[in-house]
C-alpha positions in Angstrom: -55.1 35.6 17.4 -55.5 37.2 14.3 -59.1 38.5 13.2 -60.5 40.5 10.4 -59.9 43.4 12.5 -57.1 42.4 14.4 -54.3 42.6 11.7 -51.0 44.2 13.9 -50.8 41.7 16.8 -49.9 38.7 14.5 -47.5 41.1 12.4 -45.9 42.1 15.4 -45.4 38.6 17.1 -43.9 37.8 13.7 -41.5 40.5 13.8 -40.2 39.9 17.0 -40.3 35.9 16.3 -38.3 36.7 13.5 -35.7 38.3 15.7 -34.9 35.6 17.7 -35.5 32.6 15.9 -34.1 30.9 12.1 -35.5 31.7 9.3 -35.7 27.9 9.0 -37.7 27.1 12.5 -40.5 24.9 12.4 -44.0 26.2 12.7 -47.1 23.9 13.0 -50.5 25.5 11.3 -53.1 24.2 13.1 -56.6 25.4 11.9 -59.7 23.9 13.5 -57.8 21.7 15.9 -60.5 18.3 16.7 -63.1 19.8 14.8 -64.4 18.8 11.0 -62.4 20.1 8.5 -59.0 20.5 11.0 -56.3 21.4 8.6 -52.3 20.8 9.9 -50.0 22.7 7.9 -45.9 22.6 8.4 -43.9 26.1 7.1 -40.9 27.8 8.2 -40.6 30.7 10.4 -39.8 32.8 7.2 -43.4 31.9 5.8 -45.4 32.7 9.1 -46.1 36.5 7.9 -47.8 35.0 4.9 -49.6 32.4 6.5 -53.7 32.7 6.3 -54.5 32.7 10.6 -57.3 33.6 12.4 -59.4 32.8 15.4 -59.6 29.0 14.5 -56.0 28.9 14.4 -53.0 27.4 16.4 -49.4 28.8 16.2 -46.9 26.4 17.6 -43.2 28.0 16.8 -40.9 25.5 17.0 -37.4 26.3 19.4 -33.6 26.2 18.6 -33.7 22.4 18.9 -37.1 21.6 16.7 -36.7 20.0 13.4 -39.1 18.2 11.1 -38.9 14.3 11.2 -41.1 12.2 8.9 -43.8 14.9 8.6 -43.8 16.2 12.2 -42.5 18.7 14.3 -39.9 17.3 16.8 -38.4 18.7 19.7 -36.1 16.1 21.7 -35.7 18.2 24.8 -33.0 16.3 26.5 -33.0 13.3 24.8 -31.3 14.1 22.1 -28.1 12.6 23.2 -29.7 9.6 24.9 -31.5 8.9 21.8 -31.1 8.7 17.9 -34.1 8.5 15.4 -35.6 5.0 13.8 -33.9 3.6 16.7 -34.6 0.0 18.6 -33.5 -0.5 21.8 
């Protein structure tokens, strides 16, 4: 977590996120998770670095499969092919 003090950790897992992942990954905010006031934000990996987070915060970085389906972050695991979106069955 990042703190007043604690700047280079966050920086640093953003580097190395940045790395390995799109530009375009999902990332869920999540800032006083089940608490008054809880905030959920959805960015991009490219806007993590500039992101306001500190000890109240949750990171979720989403994986090569995550996209963002009506408002939410979605990874299908291995349902993808089993399964389409808005579907009945």
């Amino acid at each position: 977590p990042q703190g007043r003090n604690r700047v280079e950790p966050f920086r640093l897992a953003c580097e190395i996120l940045a790395r390995h992942r799109s530009p375009e990954t999902p990332v869920g905010i999540v800032r006083h998770a089940y608490r008054t006031g809880q905030r959920v934000k959805l960015i991009t990996l490219a806007g993590l670095p500039q992101t306001e987070v500190d000890m109240a915060t949750i990171v979720i970085v989403g994986n090569s499969c995550t996209f963002v389906y009506e408002g939410k972050m979605v990874t299908p695991r291995g349902y993808a092919a089993k399964y389409a979106l808005g579907e009945t069955r």
